[in-house]
SEMAR-73219 format. One record per residue: residue number from 1; residue in one letter; z, x, y of N, C-alpha, C, O in turn. Coordinates in nm, 4 decimals. Atoms other than C-alpha are relative to their C-alpha. Layout:
// residues N
KOLLUM pos code     n_c3     n_c1     n_c2    ca_c3    ca_c1    ca_c2     c_c3     c_c1     c_c2     o_c3     o_c1     o_c2
KOLLUM NUM    a        Z        X        Y        Z        X        Y        Z        X        Y        Z        X        Y
...
END
This chain:
// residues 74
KOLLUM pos code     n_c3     n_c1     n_c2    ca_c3    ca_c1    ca_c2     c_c3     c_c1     c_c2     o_c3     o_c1     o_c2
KOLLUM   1    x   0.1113  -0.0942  -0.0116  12.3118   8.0741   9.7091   0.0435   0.1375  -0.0478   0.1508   0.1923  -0.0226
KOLLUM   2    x  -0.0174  -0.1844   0.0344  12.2773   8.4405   9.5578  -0.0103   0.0886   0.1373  -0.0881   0.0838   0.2326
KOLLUM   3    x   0.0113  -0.1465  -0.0564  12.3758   8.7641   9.7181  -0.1604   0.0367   0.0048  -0.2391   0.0498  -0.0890
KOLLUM   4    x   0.1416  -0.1232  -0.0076  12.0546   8.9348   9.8588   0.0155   0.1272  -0.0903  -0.0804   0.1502  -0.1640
KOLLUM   5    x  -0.0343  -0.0908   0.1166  12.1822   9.2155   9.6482   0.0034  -0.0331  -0.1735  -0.0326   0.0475  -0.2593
KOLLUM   6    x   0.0498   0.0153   0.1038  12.1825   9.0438   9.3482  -0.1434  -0.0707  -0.0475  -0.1853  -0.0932  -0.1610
KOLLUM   7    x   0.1463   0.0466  -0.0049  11.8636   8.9135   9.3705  -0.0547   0.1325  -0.0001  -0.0989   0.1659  -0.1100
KOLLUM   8    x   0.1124  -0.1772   0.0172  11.6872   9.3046   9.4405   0.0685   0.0382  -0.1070  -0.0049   0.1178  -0.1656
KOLLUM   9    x   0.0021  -0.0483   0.0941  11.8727   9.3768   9.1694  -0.0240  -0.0637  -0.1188  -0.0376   0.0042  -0.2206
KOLLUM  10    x   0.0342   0.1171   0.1517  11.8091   9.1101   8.8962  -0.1979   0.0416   0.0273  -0.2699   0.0951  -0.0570
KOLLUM  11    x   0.1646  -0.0603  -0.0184  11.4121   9.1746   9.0560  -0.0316   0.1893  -0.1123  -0.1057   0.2235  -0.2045
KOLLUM  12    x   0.0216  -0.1471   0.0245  11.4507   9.5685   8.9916  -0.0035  -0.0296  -0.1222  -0.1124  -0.0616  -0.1698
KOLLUM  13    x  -0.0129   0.0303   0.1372  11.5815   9.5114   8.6461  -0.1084  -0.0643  -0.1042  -0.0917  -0.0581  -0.2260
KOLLUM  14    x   0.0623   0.0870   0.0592  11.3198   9.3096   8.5322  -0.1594   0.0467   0.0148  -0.2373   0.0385  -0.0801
KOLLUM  15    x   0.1127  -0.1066  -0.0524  11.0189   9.5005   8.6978   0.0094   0.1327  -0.0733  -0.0984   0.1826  -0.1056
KOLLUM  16    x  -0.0260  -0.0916   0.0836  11.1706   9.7932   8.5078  -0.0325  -0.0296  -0.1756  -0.0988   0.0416  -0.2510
KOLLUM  17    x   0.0463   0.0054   0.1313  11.1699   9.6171   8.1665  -0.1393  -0.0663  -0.0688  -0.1739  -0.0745  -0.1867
KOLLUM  18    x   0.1565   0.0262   0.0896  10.7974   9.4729   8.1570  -0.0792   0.1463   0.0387  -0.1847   0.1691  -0.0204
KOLLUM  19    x   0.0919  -0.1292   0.0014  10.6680   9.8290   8.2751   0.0655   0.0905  -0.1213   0.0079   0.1922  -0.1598
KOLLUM  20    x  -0.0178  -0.0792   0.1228  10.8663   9.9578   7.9779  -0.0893  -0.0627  -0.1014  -0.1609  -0.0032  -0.1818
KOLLUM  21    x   0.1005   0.0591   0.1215  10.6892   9.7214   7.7684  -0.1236   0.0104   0.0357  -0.1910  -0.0067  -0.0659
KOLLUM  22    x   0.1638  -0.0426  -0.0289  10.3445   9.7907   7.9103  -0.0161   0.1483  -0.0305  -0.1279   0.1947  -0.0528
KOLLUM  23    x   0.0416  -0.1400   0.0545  10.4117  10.1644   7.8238   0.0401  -0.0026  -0.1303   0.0765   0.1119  -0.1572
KOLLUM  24    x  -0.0054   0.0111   0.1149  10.4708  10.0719   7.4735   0.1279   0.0535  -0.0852   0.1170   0.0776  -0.2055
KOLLUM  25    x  -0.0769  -0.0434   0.0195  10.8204  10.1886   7.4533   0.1465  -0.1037   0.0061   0.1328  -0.2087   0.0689
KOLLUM  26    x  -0.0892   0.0668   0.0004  11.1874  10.0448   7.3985   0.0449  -0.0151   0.1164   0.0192   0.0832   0.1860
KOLLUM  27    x  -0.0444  -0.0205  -0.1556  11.3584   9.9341   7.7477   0.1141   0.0294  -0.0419   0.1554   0.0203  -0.1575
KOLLUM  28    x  -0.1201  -0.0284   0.0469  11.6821  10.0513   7.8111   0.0777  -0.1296   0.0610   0.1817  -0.1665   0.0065
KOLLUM  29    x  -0.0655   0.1290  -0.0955  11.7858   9.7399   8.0549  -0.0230  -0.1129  -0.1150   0.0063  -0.2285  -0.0846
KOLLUM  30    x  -0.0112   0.1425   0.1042  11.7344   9.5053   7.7337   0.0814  -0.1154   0.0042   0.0609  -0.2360  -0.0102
KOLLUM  31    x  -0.1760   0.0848   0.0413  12.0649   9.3580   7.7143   0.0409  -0.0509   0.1843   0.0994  -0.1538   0.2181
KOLLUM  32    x  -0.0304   0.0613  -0.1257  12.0824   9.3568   8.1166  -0.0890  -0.1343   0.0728  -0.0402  -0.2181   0.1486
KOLLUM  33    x   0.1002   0.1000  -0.0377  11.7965   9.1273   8.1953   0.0351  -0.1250   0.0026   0.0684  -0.1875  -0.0981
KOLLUM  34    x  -0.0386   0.1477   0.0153  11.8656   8.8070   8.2997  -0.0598  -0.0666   0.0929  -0.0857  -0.0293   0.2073
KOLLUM  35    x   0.0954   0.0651  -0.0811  11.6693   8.4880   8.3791   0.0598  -0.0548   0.1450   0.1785  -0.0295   0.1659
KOLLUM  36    x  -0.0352   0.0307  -0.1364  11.7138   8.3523   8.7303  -0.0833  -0.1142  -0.0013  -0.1836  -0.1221  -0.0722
KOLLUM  37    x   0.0463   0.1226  -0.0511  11.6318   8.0072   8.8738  -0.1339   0.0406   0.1095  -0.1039   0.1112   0.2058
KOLLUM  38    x   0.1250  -0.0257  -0.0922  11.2731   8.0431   9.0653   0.0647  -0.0538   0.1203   0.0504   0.0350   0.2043
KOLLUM  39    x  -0.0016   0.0908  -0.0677  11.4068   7.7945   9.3097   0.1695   0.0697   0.0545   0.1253   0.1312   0.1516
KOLLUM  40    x  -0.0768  -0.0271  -0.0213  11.7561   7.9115   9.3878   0.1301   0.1029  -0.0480   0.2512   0.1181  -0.0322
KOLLUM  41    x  -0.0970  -0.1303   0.0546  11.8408   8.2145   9.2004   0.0957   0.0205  -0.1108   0.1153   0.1240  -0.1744
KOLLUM  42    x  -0.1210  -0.0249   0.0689  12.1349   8.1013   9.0031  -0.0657   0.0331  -0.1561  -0.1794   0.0020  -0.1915
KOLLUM  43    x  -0.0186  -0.0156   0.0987  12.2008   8.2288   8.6567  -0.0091  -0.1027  -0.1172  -0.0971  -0.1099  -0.2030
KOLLUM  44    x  -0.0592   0.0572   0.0723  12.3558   7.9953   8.4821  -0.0803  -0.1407  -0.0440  -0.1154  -0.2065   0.0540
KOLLUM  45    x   0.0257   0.1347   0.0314  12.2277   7.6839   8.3251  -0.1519   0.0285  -0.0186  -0.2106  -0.0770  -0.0427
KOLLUM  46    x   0.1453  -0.0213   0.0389  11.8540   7.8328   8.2707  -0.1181  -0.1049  -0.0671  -0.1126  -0.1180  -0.1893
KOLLUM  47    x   0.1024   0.0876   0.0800  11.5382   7.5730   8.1899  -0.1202   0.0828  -0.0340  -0.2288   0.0429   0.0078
KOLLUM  48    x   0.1028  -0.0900   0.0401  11.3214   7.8682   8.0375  -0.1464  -0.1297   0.0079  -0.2495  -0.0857   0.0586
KOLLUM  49    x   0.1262   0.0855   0.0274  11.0474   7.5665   7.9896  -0.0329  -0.0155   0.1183  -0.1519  -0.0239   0.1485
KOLLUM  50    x   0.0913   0.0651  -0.1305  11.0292   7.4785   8.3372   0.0271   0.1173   0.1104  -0.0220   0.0851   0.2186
KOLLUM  51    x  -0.0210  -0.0966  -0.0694  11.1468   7.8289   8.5197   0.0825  -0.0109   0.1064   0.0566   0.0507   0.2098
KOLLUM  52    x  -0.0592   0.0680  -0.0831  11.4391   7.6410   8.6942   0.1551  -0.0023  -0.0752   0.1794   0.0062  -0.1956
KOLLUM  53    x  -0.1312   0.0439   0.0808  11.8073   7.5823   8.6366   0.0240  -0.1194   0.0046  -0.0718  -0.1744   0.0588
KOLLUM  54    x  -0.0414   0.1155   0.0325  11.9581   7.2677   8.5779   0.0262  -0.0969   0.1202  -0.0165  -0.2120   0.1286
KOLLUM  55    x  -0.0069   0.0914  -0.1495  12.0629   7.1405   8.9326  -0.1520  -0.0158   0.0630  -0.1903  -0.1238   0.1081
KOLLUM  56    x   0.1530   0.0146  -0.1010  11.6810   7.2201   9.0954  -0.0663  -0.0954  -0.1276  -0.1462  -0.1793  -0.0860
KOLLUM  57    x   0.1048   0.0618   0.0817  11.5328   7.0636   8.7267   0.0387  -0.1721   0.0469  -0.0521  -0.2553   0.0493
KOLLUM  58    x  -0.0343   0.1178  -0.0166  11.7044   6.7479   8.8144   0.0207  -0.0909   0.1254   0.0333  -0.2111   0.1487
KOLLUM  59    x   0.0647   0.1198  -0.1315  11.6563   6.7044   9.1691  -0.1544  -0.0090   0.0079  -0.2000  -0.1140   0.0530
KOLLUM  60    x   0.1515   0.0131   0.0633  11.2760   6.7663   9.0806  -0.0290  -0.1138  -0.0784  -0.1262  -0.1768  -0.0369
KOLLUM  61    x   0.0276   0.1099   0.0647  11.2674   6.5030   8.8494   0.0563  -0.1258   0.0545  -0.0090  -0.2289   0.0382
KOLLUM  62    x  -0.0411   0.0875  -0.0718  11.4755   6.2856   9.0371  -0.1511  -0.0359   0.1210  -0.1719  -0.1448   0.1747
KOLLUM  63    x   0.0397   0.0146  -0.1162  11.2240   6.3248   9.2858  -0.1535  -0.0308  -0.0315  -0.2392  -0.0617   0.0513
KOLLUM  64    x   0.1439   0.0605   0.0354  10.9089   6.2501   9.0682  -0.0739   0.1527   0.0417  -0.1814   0.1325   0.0982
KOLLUM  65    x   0.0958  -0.1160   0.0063  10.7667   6.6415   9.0911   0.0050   0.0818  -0.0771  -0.0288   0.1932  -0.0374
KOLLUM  66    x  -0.0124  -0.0299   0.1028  10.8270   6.7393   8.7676  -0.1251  -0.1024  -0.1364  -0.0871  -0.1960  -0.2068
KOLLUM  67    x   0.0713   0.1088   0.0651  10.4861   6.5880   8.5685   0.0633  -0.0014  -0.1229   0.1398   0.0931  -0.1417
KOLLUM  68    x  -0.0710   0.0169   0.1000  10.6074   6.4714   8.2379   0.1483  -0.0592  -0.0573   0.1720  -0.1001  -0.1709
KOLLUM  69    x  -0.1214   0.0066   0.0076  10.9788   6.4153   8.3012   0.0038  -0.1132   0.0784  -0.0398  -0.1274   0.1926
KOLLUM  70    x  -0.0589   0.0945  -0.0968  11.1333   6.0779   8.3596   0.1351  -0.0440  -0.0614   0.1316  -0.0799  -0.1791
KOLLUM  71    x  -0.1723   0.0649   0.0347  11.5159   5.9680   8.3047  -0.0358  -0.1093  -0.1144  -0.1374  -0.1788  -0.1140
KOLLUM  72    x   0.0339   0.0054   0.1251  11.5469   5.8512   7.9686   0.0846  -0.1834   0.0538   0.0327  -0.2645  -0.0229
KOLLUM  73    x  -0.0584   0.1267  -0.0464  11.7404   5.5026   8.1171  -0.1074  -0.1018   0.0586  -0.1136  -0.2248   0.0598
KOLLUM  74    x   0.1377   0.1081  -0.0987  11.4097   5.3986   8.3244  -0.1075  -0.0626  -0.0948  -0.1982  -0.1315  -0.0482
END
């Protein structure tokens, strides 16, 4: 599990760079922004398509609550 701290701050960061882009200007946090797992925060392993990382996409589908996705063996 993530730090409560990095979580308000991966939030802040990110709240900062779509109100830069709604005022029609360059952000400066560009390069800091980073996606996060909806489901458990982590970083690493990102499924931009399904808004999940790789461990939650695959107990989801394991679990039949992922429509579309079924193990390529079944």
């Amino acid at each position: 599990m993530a730090r409560k701290a990095k979580i308000a701050k991966a939030n802040k960061l990110k709240k900062s760079f779509l109100q830069a882009i709604l005022d029609w200007r360059k952000p400066k946090e560009a390069t800091k922004v980073f996606n996060c797992c909806g489901a458990c925060w982590r970083t690493r392993g990102y499924l931009w398509a399904f808004d999940i990382c790789r461990i939650c996409f695959r107990e989801k589908a394991n679990a039949w609550e992922l429509p579309g996705v079924r193990k390529s063996s079944w």
